[in-house]
N, C-alpha and C positions, 0 to 999 in steps of 0.2 A: 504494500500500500504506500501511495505519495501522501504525505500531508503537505499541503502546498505552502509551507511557514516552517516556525521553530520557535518562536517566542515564547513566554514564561505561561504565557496564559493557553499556550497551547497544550502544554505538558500532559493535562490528563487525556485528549485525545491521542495524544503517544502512546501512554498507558495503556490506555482501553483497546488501541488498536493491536498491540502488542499480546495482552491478555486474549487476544479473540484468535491471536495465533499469525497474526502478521507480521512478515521483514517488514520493518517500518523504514522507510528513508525520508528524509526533513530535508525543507530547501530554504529558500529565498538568499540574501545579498548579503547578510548579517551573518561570518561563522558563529561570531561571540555569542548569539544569542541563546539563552539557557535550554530551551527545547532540544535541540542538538545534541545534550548530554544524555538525552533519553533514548533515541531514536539509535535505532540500527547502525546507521549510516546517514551522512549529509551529502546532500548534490545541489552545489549552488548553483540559484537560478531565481531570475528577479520572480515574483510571485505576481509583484501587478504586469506581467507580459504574458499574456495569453500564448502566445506561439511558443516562447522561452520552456512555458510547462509544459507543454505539450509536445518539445523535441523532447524536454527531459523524460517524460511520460515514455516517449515512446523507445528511448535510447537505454531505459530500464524493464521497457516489457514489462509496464506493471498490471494487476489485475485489478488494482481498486485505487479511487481517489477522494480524499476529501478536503476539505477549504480548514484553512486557518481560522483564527479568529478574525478575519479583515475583508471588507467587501472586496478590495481588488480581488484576493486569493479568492473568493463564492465563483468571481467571473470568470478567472483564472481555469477552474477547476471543472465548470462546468464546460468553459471550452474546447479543453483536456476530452473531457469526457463523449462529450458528442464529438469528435472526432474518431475517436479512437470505439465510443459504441458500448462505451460502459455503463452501465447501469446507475442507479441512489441519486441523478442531477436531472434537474428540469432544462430545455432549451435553451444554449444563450442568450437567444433575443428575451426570452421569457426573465432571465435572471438580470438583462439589463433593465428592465422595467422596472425589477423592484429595486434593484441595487442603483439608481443611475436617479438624483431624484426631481429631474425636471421628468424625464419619462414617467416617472410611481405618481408625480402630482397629476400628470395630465389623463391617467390609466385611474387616479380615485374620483377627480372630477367629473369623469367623463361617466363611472357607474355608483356615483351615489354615494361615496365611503365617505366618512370623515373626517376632515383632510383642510389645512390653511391653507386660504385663498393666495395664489400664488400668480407670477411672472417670469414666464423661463427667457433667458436670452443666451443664444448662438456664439454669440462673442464679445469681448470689451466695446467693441465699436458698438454694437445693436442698442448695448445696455447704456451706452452714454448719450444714444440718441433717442431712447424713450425711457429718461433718467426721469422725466417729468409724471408718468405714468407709476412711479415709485411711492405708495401712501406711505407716511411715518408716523407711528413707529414703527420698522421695518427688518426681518433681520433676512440679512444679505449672507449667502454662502455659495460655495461650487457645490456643485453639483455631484460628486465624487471621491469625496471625504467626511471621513468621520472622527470623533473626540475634539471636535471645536474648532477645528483645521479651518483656518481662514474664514470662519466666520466673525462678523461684524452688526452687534442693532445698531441703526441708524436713529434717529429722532428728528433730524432736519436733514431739509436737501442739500446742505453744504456738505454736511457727512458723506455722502454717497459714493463721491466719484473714488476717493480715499477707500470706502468699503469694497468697491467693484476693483480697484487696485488688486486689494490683498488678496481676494476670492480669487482670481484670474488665475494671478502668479502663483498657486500651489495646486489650482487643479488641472491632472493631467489633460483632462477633453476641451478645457477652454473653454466651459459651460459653468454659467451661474444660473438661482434662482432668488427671488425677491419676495420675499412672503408676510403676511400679515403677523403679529406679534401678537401672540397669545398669553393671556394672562391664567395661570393656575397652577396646582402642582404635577409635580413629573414624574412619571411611573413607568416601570418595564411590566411585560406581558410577554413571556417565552411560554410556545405552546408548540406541541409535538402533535402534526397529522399524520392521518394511518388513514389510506384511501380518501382523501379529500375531507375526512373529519377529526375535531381536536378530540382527542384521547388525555391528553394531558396537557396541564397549563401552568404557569408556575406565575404571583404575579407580587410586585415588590415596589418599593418608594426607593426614589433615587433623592440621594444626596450629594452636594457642589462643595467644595473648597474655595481657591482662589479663582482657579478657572470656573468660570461660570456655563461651560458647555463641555467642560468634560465632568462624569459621573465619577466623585471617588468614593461614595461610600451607596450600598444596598441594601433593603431591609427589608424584611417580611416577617408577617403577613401584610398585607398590601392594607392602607388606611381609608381606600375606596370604599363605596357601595358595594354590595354583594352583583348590582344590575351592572354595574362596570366588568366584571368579568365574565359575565354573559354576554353581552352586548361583544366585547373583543372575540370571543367566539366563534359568534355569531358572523362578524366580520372578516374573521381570519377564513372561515368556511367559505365564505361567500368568493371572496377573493380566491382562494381555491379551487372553486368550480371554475371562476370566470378564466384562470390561466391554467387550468388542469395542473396543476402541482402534482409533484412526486411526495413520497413518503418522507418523512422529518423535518427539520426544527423551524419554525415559523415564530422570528422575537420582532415584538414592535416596542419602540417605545414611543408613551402617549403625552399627552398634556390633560387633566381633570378639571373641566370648570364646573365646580358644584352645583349638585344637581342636572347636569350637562351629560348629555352624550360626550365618551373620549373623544379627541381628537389624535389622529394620530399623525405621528410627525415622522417615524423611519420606519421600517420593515427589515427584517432581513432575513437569510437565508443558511446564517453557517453561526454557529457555537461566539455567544456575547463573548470582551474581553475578561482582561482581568481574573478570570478565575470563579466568572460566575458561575460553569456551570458546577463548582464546588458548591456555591452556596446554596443550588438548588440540590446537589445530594445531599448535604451537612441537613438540610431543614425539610426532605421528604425522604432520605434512604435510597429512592432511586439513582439506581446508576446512569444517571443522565449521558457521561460521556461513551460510555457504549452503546445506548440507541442512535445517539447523534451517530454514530461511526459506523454502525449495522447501515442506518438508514441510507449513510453514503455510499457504501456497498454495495448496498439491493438487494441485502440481505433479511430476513423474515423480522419483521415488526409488528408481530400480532400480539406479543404476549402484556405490552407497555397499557398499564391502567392510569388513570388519575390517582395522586394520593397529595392532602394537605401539608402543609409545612406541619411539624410538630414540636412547634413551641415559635421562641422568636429571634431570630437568627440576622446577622450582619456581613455581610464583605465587605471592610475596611482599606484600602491603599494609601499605605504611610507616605506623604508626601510632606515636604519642608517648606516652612512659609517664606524660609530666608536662601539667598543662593550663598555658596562657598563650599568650603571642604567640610564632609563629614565628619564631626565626633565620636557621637554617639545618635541611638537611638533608644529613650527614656521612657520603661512604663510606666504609667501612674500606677504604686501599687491598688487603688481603688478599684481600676480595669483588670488587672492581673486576670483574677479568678473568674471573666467571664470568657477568655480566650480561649477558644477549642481546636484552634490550627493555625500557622502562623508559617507565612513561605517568607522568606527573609533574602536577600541577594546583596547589601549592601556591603560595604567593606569601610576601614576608617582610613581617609585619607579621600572616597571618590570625591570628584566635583558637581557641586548641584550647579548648575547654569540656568536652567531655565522651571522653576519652580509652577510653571504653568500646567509642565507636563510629566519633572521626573518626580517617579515612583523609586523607595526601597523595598519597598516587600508588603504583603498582601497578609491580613490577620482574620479571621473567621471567629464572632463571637457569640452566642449566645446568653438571651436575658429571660428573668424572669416574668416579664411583661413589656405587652406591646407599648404602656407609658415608658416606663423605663430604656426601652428599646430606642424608642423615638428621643426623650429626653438628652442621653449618652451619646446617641451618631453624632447628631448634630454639634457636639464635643470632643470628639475622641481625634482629630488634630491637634487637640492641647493636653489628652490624657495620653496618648501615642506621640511625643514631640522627637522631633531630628533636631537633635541639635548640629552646627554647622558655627565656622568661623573662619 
């Protein structure tokens, strides 16, 4: 089996691949990257170049493939795959629709789903000449990235061209979108189909640090209505009919305006970062990273039920609010004793540079209540502190 990555968050699909009895080989551009130590073998190969995987694919005779945590690798992997005739991936074009998200806007618009009112534009040029056409408040992104990547909210028109700058310069297609700004809280919804229906559904409160569009912490059980999880369901199926999906992992995540139908803002197709889908095993038992990895296979996925979380569970990513050299990393003994797994990677001496985006390691907690629960996340960058100098 390819897994088309090797990062940290990929790890337990290495695992699981591995337990099911596969040579596992790990790619992308990064040796350094921690997945690598798990994996059979590594074969570099850019993961966002669809052909790149797909020589790789074929110059190793592989019999199965699956995506990293990262939309390029979804693309990556399904183009691998329809090539080459393997099974567990939906159609490119199908995977660019959702993964691509001036296409996912104009694909929900167009059947009814949920979805901010949006503005796609072709190129810098398009977007500067119907700049006027831009309401504010506004948030401005490519098309093609995810964890905050070039995203920009606007407020005023002065803002704009400065926002269509950044978006540009980091997305590979040279595709932005312009979309309405939603006010509410922010939630994931990872759900697993089997034949075009959700069998299982895991759903959680996302938590911000510094960067305000990357997610560093996760909690469940979800602070929603009970009709918000049905309602995504219900959605995720429909969407399924409408582009005949293959079997496994279908994660959106949404925006809540109370009492409101979700709104959903990404969809995607392959295993969230970070180490979530730990924290949907830690908090239902399932072995999550093994359906995801069967399903990429196309191998049998009949036996996967729904089960609740059972109790109330965290994904944390230790991140530094200051940049410089590593010290330490300080528990508060308060947090100690709700820690129930903790992947750690840093060292004393790394340099933090950009506190926007780096991670030391990843902590799985569990509390005694979902007050509690909520109370602590919202903290535990000051009870979890890097120190740095």
């Amino acid at each position: 089996m390819l897994i088309a990555g090797g990062g940290h968050a990929d790890i337990p699909l290495i695992l699981a691949a591995k337990k099911l009895g596969y040579y596992v080989i790990t790619s992308g551009n990064r040796p350094y990257d921690l997945g690598h130590r798990y994996s059979d073998e590594y074969a570099p190969a850019d993961f966002s170049d669809p052909e790149a995987i797909l020589a790789l694919a074929r110059n190793y005779k592989i019999s199965a493939i699956c995506a990293c945590c990262n939309d390029f690798s979804a693309l990556s992997a399904a183009y691998a795959a329809e090539k080459l005739g393997l099974p567990g991936h939906d159609p490119y074009e199908t995977v660019r629709i959702i993964h691509h998200k001036d296409e996912y806007r104009k694909f929900a618009t167009e059947n009814d789903i949920p979805t901010p009112m949006a503005i796609c534009f072709t190129s810098k040029q398009e977007a500067l000449k119907r700049i006027e056409e831009i309401p504010c408040p506004a948030i401005i992104k490519p098309v093609d990235l995810t964890g905050g990547k070039g995203i920009s909210v606007v407020n005023k028109i002065t803002e704009i061209k400065s926002a269509i700058d950044k978006s540009i310069a980091v997305s590979k297609a040279g595709r932005l979108v312009a979309e309405e700004f939603i006010i509410g809280t922010r939630h994931g919804f990872s759900a697993f189909l089997y034949n075009g229906k959700v069998v299982f559904y895991f759903s959680d409160n996302e938590h911000y640090f510094l960067n305000p569009y990357l997610v560093s912490a996760a909690s469940t059980p979800s602070t929603v209505p009970f009709f918000v999880d049905r309602s995504l369901c219900e959605q995720s199926e429909k969407i399924a009919s409408l582009l005949s999906l293959k079997t496994g992992i279908f994660h959106i995540q949404y925006i809540f305006k109370e009492n409101k139908e979700p709104v959903i803002i990404e969809i995607c197709r392959r295993a969230p970062g970070d180490l979530y889908i730990k924290l949907v095993e830690h908090a239902t038992g399932v072995d999550y990273s093994s359906w995801i990895v069967k399903a990429s296979a196309g191998l049998d996925c009949s036996g996967l039920i729904h089960v609740e979380p059972k109790g109330c569970f965290v994904r944390h990513c230790v991140m530094s609010a200051a940049s410089g050299r590593i010290i330490d990393v300080v528990f508060d003994s308060a947090i100690e004793k709700q820690i129930i797994d903790r992947f750690m990677w840093w060292q004393k001496g790394d340099m933090i540079t950009d506190v926007m985006t780096s991670k030391c390691g990843i902590v799985f907690l569990e509390f005694d209540s979902r007050d509690e629960m909520m109370e602590k996340t919202d903290r535990l960058q000051e009870m979890i502190k890097v120190v740095t100098e």
